[in-house]
N, C-alpha and C positions, 0 to 999 in steps of 0.2 A: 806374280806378274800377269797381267793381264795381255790377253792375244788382241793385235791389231787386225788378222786375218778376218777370225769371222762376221764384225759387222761391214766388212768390206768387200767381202766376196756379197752381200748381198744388194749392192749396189746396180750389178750388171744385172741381176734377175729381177730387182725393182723397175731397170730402165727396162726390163724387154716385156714385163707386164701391162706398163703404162705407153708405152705404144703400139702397145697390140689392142689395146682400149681405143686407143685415140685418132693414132695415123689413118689418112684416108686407103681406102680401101682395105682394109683390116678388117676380120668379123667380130662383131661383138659378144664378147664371151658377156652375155648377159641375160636380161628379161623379152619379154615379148610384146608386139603392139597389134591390136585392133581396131579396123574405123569402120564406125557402122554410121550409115546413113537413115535416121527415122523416115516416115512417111512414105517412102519411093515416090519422089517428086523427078518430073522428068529431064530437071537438070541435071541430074544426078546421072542419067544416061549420056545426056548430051554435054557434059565439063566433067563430072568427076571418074566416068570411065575410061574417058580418053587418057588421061593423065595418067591415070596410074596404072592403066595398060604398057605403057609409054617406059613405066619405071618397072613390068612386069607386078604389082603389087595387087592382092585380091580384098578383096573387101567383102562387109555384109549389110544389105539391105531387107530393113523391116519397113514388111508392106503392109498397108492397112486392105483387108479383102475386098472390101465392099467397091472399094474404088479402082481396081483392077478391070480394063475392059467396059468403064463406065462410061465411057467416052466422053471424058474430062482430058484434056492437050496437057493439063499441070502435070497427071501424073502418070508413071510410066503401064503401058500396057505388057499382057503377059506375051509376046513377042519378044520385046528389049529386054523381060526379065530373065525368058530364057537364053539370048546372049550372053544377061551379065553370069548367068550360071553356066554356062558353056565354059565361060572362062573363068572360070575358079572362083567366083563370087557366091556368096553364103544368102537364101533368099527365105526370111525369117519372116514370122505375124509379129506385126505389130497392131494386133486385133481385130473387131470386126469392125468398127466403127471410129473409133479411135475414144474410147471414152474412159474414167478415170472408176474403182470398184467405188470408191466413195461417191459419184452420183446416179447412180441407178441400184438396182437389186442385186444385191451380190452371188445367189444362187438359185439354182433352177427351183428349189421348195420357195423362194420369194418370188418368183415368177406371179404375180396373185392377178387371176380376173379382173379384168378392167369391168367397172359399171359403168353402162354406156344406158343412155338413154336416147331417143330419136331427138333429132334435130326439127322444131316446130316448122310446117309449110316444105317438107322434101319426104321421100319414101326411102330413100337408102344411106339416108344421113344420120351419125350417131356422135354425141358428145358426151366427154366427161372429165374428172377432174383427174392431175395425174401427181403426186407426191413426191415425187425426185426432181431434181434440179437438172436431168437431161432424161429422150427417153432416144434410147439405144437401139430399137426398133420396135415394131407388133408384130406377131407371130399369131395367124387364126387358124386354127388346126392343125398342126405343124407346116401351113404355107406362110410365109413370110409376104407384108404388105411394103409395098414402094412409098418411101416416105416424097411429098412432096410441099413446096414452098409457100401454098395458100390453101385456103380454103375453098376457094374459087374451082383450084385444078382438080382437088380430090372432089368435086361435085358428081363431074362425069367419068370417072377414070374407079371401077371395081377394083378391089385389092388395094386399096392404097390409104392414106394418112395423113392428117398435118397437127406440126403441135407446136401451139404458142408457148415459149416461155416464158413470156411476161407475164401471164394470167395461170401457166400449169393446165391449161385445158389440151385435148386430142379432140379433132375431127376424124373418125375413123367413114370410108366409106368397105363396108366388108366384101368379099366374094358371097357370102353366104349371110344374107341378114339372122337366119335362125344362128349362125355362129355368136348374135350377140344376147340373143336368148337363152341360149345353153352355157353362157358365160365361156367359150371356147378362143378368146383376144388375151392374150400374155404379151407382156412388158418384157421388152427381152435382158435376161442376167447375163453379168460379167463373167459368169459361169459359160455362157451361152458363146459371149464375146471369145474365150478362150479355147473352148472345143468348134465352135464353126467356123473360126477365123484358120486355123489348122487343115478344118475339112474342107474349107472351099480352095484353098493353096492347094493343096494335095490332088482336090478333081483336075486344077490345073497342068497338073503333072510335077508340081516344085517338091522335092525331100525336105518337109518342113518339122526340124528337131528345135530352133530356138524361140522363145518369144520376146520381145523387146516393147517394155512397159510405156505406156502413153503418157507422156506429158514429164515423165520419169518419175509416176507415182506408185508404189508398193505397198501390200503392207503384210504382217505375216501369216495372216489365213489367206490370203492371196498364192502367194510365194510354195503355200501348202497347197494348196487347190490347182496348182501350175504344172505340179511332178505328174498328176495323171495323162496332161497331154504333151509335155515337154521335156525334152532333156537336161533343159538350161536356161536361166532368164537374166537378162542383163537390164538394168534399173539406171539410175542418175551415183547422186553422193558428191562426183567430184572430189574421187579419191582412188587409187590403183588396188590392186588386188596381188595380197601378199601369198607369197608358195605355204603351202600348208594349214593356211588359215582362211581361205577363200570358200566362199557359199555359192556352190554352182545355181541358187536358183533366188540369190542374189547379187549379180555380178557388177560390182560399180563400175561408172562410167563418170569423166570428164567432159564433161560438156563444151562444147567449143563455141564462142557470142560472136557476133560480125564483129564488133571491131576487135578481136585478140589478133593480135600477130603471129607468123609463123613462127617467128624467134621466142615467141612465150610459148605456144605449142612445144618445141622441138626443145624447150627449156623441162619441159615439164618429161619430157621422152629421158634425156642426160641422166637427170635425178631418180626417176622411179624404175625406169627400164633398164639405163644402165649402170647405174650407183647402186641402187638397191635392187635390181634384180626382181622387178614386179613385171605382173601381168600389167599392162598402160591401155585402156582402150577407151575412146573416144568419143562421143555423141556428137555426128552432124547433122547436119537437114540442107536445106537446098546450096548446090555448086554453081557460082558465075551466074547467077540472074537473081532478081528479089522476092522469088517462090519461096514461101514458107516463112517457117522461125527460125530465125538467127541465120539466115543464108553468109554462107562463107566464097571469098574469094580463090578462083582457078589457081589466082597463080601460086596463090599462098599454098592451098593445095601439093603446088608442082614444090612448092619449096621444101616443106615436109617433105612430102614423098621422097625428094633426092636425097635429102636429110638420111633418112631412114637408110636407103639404097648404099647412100656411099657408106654408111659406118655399117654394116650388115644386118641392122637390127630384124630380127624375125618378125616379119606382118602377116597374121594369119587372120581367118574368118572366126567368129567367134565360137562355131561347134568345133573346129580344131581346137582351137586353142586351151576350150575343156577337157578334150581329149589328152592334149601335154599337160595342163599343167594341172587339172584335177585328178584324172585317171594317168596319168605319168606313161601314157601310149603314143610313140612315136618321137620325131623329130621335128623341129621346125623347118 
C-alpha cells in the first residue's frame, strides 16, 4: 500500500520555494544581470546614472578613448566618468576609434608604410591610396596625427590628415616631411586599437580590465589577441551566458533596440537569470535623448531597474561578474 504522506509533505516545501522566487521583496535565488552602456554618450551620465543611482544599481560603461576630453557635449568627459566610477560603475574600452578588426589591419606587423606622394602646387602636402574600408588613424614616428574633415583644414594645420572614403585616398600633412621619405606613416591596427585604447583610459587614472567590442563585432584571433591586454571582453549574440560554459573573452550580450519594451527586457531577465540561472547582460547605448544607436528610454530604464530591485536580482559590473561567475570569487 502505497504512503499518502510523502508526496504531500512536499507540498509546503514546493509552496515555500516558489515564493521565495516570486513574492515581492524576496532575493532571488538565481543568476545575475549586467547593463553596459557602449560608447559613453553623455546621456548616459545625464538619465541613465541618475536612475539607477536611485535604485542603488551599478553599471559599466565602454568608452571609446579617443573621444574622452574631445570636447564633443555628446560624450561624457573624464570628470562624469570619474563619478560614475566613484560610484561603483565599471569604466571599460570600447577601443580607440570605435572601429570593426574586419576594416583596417589587424596587427601591428600589418601596420605597412603608407606610399605617399607630394600633393602637385603645395610643399607639405602628401597623397595616397589607402586599401581598407576605414582608416583608424596615422601614426608618424610613434606621434600620432589629428584626423580632420577636409582637405582644406589639413592644408595648414602640421601633424594632421584627411581621408576620403569614397575614393580610399589620405591627405596626409606630416610633422616631418622626411617622415614620408623614410616611409615612417602607419595605418593604425586593431591591435594598436586594443592596447592604446587601455593605455590612454589608464593615463586617465580609470582601472581598465574589460573591453567591450564595437559594433558587437568578434572574431577569434581577435578574442586571442584581447588576453594580452584584458581580463574579459564582452561581444553581441543576443544570448546569456550559461555557469560553467561561458568564454570570459567572449562574453554575450543582448542587445537592447528603441522600441523593446521594458516588459520584454524584464521578460528576457524571468527566463535566463531567474529560470535558468544565467549570467543576462545587456547592450545599451544612449538613455532619454536621441544620441546614438538604439537610444533607450529613462523610464523604461527606471522600470527594469525596479524590476531587478524588488525581486533582488544581483546587478553587478561586468569585471565582477567574471569574477563570480568565471573565477567563482566572491558574492554578488
Amino acid at each position: 500500500m502505497k504512503s499518502a504522506r510523502g508526496p504531500r509533505c512536499l507540498v509546503p516545501v514546493l509552496a515555500l520555494v516558489l515564493s521565495f522566487l516570486v513574492l515581492p521583496g524576496r532575493l532571488c535565488q538565481a543568476g545575475m544581470v549586467s547593463l553596459v552602456f557602449d560608447d559613453g554618450l553623455s546621456s548616459v551620465y545625464d538619465y541613465a546614472f541618475p536612475v539607477l543611482a536611485n535604485h542603488g544599481l551599478p553599471a559599466t560603461v565602454g568608452i571609446i578613448a579617443d573621444r574622452v576630453d574631445a570636447g564633443d557635449p555628446n560624450f561624457m568627459d573624464a570628470k562624469q566618468l570619474r563619478e560614475l566610477e566613484d560610484a561603483g560603475w565599471e569604466i571599460a574600452s570600447h577601443s580607440l576609434t570605435h572601429k570593426r578588426p574586419i576594416d583596417i589591419p589587424k596587427f601591428y606587423a600589418e601596420e605597412k608604410c603608407l606610399q605617399l606622394n607630394p600633393v602637385a602646387g603645395t610643399k607639405s602636402l602628401y597623397e595616397g591610396k589607402y586599401t581598407y574600408g576605414e582608416l583608424a588613424g596615422l601614426v608618424e614616428n610613434g606621434r600620432e596625427l589629428q584626423e580632420r574633415d577636409s582637405g582644406r583644414l589639413v592644408k595648414n594645420e602640421p601633424g594632421s590628415y584627411y581621408f576620403d572614403e569614397l575614393i580610399g585616398e589620405v591627405i596626409v600633412h606630416p610633422f616631418d616631411p622626411q617622415s614620408v621619405n623614410r616611409q615612417q606613416i602607419r595605418a593604425v591596427s586593431y591591435e594598436r586599437e586594443l592596447e592604446a585604447s587601455q593605455k590612454e583610459l589608464t593615463r586617465l587614472g580609470f582601472a581598465v580590465s574589460t573591453y567591450i567590442t564595437p559594433h558587437n563585432y568578434w572574431t577569434p584571433e581577435m578574442s586571442e589577441l584581447s588576453k594580452r591586454f584584458y581580463a574579459q571582453v564582452a561581444n553581441g549574440g543576443d544570448t546569456f551566458n550559461r555557469k560553467g560554459s561561458t568564454d570570459r573573452f567572449w562574453l554575450k550580450r543582448f542587445v537592447v533596440h528603441t522600441d523593446d519594451t521594458a516588459e520584454a527586457i524584464i521578460a528576457l531577465v524571468k527566463e535566463h537569470a531567474i529560470r535558468e540561472d544565467g549570467w543576462v547582460i545587456f547592450c545599451l547605448h544612449g538613455i532619454g535623448s536621441d544620441l546614438g544607436w538604439e537610444p533607450w528610454d529613462a523610464a523604461k530604464l527606471d522600470q527594469l531597474a525596479d524590476f531587478l530591485k524588488e525581486k533582488g536580482v544581483p546587478v553587478v559590473p561586468v569585471d565582477k561578474g567574471t569574477k563570480l561567475w568565471v573565477e567563482g570569487r566572491g558574492k554578488p
